[in-house]
DSSP file (Angstrom, degrees, kcal/mol; ACC not computed):
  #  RESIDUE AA STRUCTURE BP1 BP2  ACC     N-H-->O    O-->H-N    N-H-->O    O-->H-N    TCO  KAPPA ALPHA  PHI   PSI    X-CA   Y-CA   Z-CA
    1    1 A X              0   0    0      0, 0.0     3,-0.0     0, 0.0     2,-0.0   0.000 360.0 360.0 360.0 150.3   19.1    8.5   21.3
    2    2 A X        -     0   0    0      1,-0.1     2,-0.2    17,-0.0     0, 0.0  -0.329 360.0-113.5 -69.7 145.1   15.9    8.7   19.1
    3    3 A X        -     0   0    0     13,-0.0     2,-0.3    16,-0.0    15,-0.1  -0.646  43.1-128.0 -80.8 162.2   13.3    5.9   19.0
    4    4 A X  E     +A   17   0A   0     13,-0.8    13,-1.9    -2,-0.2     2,-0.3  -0.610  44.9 147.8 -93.6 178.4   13.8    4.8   15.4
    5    5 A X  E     -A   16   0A   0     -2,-0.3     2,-0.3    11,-0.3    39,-0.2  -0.897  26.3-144.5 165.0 175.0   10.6    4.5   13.0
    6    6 A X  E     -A   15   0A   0      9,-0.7     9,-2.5    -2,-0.3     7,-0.1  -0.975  26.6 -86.5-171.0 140.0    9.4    4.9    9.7
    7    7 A X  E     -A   14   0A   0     -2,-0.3    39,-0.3    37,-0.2     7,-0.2  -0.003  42.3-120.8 -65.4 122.6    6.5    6.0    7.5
    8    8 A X        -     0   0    0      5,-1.1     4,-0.1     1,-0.2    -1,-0.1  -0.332  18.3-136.2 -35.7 138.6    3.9    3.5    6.8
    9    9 A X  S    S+     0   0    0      2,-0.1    -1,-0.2     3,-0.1    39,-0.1   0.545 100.3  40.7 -54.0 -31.1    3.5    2.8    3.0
   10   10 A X  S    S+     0   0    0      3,-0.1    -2,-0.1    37,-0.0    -3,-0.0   0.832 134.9   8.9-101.7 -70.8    0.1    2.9    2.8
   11   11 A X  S    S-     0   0    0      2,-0.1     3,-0.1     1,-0.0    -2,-0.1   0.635  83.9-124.7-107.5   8.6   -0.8    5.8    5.1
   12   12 A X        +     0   0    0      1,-0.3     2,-0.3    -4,-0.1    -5,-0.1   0.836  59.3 142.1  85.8  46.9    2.1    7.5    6.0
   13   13 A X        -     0   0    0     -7,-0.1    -5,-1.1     0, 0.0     2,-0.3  -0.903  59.6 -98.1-106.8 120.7    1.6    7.2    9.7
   14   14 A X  E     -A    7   0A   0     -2,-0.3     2,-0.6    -7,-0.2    -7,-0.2  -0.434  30.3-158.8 -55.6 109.7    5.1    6.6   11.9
   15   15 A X  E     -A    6   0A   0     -9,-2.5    -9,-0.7    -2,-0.3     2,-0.2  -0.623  14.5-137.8-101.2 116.5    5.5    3.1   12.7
   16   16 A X  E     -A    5   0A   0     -2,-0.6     2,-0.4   -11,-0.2   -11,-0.3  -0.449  20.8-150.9 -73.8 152.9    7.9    2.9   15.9
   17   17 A X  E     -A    4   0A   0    -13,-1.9   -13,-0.8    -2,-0.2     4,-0.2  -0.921  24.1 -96.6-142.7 135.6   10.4    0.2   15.5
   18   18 A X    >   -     0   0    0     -2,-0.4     3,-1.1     2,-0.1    -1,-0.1   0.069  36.8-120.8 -46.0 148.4   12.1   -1.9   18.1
   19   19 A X  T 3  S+     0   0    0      1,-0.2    -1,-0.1   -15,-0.1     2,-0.1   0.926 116.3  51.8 -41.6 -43.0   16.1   -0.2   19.0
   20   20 A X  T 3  S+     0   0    0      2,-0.0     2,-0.3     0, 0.0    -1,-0.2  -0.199  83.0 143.4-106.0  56.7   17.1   -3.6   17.9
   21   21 A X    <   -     0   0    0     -3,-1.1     2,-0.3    -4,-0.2     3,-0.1  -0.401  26.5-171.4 -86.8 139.6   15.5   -3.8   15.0
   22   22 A X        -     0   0    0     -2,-0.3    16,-0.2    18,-0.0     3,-0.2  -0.984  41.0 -85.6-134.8 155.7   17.0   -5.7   11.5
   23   23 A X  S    S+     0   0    0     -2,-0.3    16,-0.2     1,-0.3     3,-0.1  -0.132 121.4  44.9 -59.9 177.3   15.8   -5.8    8.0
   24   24 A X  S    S+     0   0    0     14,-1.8    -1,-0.3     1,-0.2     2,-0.2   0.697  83.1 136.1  71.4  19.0   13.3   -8.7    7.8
   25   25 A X  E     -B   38   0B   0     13,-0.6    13,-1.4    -3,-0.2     2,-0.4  -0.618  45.0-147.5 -70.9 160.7   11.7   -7.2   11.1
   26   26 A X  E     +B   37   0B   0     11,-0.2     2,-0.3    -2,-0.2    11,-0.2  -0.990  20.7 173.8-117.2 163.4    7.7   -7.2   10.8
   27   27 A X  E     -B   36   0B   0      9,-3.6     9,-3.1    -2,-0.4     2,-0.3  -0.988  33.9-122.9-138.3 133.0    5.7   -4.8   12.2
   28   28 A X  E     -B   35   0B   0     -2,-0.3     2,-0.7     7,-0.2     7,-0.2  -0.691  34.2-128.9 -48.8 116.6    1.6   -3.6   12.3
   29   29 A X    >>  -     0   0    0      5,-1.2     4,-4.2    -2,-0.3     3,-0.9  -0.849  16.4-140.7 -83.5 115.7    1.4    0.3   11.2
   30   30 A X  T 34 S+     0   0    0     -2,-0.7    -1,-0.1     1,-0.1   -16,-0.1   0.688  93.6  65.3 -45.8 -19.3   -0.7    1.3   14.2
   31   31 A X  T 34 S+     0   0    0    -18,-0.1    -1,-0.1     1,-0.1   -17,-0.0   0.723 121.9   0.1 -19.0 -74.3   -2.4    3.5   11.5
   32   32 A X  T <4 S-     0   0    0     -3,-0.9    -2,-0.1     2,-0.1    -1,-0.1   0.179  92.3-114.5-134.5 -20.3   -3.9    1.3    9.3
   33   33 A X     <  +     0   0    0     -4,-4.2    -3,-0.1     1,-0.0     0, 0.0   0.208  57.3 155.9 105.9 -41.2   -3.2   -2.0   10.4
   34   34 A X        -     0   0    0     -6,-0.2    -5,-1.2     1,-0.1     2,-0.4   0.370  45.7-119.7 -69.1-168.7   -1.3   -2.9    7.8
   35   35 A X  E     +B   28   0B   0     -7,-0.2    14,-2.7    -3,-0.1     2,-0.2  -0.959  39.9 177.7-124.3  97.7    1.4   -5.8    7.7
   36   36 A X  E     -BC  27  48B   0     -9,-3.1    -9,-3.6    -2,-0.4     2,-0.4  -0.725  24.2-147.4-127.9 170.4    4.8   -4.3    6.9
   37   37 A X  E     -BC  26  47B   0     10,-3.3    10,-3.5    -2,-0.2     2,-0.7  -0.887  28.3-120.4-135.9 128.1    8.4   -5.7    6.5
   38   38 A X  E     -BC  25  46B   0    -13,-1.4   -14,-1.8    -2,-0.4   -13,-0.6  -0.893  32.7-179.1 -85.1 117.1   11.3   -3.5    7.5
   39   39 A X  E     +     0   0B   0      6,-1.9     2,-0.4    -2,-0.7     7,-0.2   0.719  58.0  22.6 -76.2 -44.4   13.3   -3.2    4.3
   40   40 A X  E   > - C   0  45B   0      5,-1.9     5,-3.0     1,-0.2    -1,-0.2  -0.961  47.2-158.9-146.8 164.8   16.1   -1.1    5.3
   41   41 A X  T   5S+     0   0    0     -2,-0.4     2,-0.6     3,-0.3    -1,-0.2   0.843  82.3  66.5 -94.8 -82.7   18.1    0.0    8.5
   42   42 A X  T   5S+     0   0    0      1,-0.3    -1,-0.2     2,-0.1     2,-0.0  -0.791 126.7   2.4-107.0 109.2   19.6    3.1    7.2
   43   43 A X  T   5S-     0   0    0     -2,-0.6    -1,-0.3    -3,-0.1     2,-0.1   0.470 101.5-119.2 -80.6 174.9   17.3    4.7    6.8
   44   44 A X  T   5 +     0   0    0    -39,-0.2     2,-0.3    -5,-0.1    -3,-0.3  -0.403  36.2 179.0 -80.9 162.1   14.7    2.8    8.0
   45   45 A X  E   < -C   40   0B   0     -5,-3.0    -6,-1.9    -2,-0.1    -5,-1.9  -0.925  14.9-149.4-153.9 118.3   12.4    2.1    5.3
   46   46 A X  E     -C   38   0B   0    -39,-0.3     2,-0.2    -2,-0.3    -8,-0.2  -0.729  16.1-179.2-108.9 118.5    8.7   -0.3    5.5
   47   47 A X  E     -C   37   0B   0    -10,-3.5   -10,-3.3    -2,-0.3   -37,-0.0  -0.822  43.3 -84.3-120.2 170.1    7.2   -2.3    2.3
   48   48 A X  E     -C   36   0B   0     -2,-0.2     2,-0.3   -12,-0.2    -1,-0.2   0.000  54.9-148.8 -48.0 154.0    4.2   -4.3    2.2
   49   49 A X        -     0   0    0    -14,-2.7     2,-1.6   -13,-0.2    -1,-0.0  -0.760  13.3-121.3-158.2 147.5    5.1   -7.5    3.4
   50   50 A X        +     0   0    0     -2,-0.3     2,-1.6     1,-0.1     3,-0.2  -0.284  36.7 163.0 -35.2  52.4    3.9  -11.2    2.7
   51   51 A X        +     0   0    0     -2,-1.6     4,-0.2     1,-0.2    -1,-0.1  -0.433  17.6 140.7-118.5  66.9    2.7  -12.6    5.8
   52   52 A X  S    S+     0   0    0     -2,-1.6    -1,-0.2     1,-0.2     3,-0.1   0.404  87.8  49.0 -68.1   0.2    0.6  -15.8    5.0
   53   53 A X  S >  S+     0   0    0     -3,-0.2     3,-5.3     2,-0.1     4,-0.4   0.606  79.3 114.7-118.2 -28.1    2.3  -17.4    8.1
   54   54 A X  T 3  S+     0   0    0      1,-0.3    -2,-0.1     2,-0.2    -3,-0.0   0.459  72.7  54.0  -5.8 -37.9    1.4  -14.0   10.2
   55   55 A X  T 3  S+     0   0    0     -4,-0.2    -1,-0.3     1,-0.1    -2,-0.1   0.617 101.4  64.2 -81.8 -16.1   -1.2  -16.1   12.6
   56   56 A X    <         0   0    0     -3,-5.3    -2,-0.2     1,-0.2    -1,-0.1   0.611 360.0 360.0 -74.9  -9.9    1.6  -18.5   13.4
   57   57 A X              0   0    0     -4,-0.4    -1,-0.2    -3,-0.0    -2,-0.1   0.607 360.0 360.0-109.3 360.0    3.8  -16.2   15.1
């Protein structure tokens, strides 16, 4: 089976994404850095995402 991922928004880099992955995952684009929210499963698909709580977790 494939690892799943998906292109970065910002720099279009592939962010691998856990097997068990569900919308509302977040992730780091190793890229860029950035702070992205998996949006969709099929296919999988990464927006910015909001993370003012981001140091808490």
């Amino acid at each position: 089976m494939a690892t799943m991922r998906a292109k970065c928004p910002e720099c279009e880099t592939w962010v691998p994404l856990p097997k068990d992955a569900i919308e509302g995952e977040r992730v780091v684009c190793p890229g860029c850095g950035e702070q992205l929210e998996l949006i969709n499963i099929e296919p999988p698909e990464l927006d910015y995402a909001d993370w003012e709580d981001f140091s808490d977790e």
